[in-house]
VEXFI-456147 format. One record per atom (N, C-alpha, C, O, CB): y, x, z; residue in one letter. Coordinates in steps of 0.02 Angstrom, whole numbers, plus 50000, padded with zeros to 5 digits. Glycine has a CB too. Example, Ala and Ser with C-alpha at 12.3 -4.5 7.8 and 13.67 -1.06 7.14 Angstrom:
<pts>
497165066050390a 497755061550390a 498355066050390a 498345071250423a 497765056550452a 498885064250354s 499475068450357s 500025064550394s 500575067050402s 499705070450286s 
</pts>
This chain:
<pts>
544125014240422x 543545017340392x 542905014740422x 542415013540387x 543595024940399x 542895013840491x 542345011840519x 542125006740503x 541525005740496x 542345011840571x 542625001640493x 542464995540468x 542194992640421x 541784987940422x 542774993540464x 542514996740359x 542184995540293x 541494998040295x 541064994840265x 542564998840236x 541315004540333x 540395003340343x 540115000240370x 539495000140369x 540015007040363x 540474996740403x 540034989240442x 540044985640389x 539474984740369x 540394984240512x 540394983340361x 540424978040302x 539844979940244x 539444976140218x 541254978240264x 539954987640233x 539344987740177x 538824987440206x 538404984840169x 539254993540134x 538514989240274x 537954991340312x 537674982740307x 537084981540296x 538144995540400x 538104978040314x 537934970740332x 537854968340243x 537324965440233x 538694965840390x 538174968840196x 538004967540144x 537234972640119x 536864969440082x 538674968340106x 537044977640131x 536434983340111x 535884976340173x 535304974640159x 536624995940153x 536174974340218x 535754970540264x 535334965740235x 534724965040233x 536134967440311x 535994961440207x 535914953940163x 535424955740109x 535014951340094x 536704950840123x 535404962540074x 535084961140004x 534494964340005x 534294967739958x 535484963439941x 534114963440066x 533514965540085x 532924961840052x 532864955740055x 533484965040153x 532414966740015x 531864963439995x 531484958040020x 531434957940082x 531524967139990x 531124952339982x 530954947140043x 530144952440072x 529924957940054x 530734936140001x 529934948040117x 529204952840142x 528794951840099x 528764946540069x 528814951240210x 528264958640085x 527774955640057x 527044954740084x 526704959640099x 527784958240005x 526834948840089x 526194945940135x 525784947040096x 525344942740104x 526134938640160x 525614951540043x 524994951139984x 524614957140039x 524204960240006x 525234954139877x 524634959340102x 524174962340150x 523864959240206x 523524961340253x 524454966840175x 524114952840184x 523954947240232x 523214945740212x 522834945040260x 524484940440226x 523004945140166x 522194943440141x 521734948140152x 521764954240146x 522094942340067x 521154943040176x 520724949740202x 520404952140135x 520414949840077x 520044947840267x 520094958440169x 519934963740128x 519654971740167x 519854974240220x 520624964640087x 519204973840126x 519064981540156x 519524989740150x 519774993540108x 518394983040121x 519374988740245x 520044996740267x 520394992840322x 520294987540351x 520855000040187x 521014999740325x 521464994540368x 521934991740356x 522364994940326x 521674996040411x 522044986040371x 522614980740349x 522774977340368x 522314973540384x 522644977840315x 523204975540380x 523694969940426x 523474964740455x 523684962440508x 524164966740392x 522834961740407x 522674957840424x 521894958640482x 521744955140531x 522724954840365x 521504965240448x 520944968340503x 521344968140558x 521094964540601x 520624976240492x 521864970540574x 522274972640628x 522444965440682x 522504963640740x 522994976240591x 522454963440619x 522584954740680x 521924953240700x 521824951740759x 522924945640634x 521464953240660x 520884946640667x 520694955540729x 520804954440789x 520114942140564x 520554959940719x 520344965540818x 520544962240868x 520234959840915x 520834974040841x 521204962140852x 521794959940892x 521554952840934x 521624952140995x 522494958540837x 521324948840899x 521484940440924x 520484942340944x 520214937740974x 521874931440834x 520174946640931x 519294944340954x 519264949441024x 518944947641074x 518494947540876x 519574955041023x 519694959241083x 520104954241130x 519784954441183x 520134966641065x 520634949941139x 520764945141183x 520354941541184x 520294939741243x 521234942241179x 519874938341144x 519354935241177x 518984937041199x 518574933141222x 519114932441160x 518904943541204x 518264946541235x 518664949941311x 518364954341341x 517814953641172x 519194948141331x 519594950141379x 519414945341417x 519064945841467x 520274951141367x 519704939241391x 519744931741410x 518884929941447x 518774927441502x 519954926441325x 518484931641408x 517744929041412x 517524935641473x 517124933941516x 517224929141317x 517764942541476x 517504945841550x 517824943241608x 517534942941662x 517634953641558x 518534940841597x 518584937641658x 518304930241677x 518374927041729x 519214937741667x 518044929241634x 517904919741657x 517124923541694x 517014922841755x 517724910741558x 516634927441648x 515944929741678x 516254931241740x 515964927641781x 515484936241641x 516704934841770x 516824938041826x 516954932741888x 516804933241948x 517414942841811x 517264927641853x 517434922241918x 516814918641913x 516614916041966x 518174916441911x 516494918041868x 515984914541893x 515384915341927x 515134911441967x 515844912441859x 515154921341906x 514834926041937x 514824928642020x 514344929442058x 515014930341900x 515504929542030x 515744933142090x 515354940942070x 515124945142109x 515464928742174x 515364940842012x 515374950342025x 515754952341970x 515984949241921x 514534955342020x 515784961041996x 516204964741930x 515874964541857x 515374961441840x 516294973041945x 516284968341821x 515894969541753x 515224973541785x 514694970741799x 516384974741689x 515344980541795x 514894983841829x 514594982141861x 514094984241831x 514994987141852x 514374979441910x 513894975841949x 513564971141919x 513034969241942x 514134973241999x 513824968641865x 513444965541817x 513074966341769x 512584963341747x 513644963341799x 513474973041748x 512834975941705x 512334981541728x 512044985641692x 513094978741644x 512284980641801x 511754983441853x 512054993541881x 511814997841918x 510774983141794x 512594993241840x 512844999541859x 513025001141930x 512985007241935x 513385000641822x 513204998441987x 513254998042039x 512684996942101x 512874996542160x 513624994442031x 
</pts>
């Protein structure tokens, strides 16, 4: 018995819809794709406080006179 629901569970597997990427294009709200392009400008803005920081020799804070 167990078996045969593995077998259907793996066939229900196989006949899986393909994806659909029509949320991939930008557009206004939230969407898959807003979600990436945050995603990839917030690491650059990660990337770019630490480079100010080594070059600098100070913190964020001390840099922006808070200290």
């Amino acid at each position: 018995m167990a078996d045969k629901l593995k077998q259907e569970s793996k066939k229900a597997e196989s006949k899986k819809a393909p994806i659909d990427r029509s949320s991939d294009a930008p557009g206004f709200g939230w969407s898959r794709y807003a979600e990436q392009i945050n995603g990839r400008f917030a690491m650059i803005g990660f990337v770019a406080l630490l480079a100010l920081e080594v070059f600098t020799q100070q913190d964020f804070f001390s840099w922006l006179g808070l200290r």
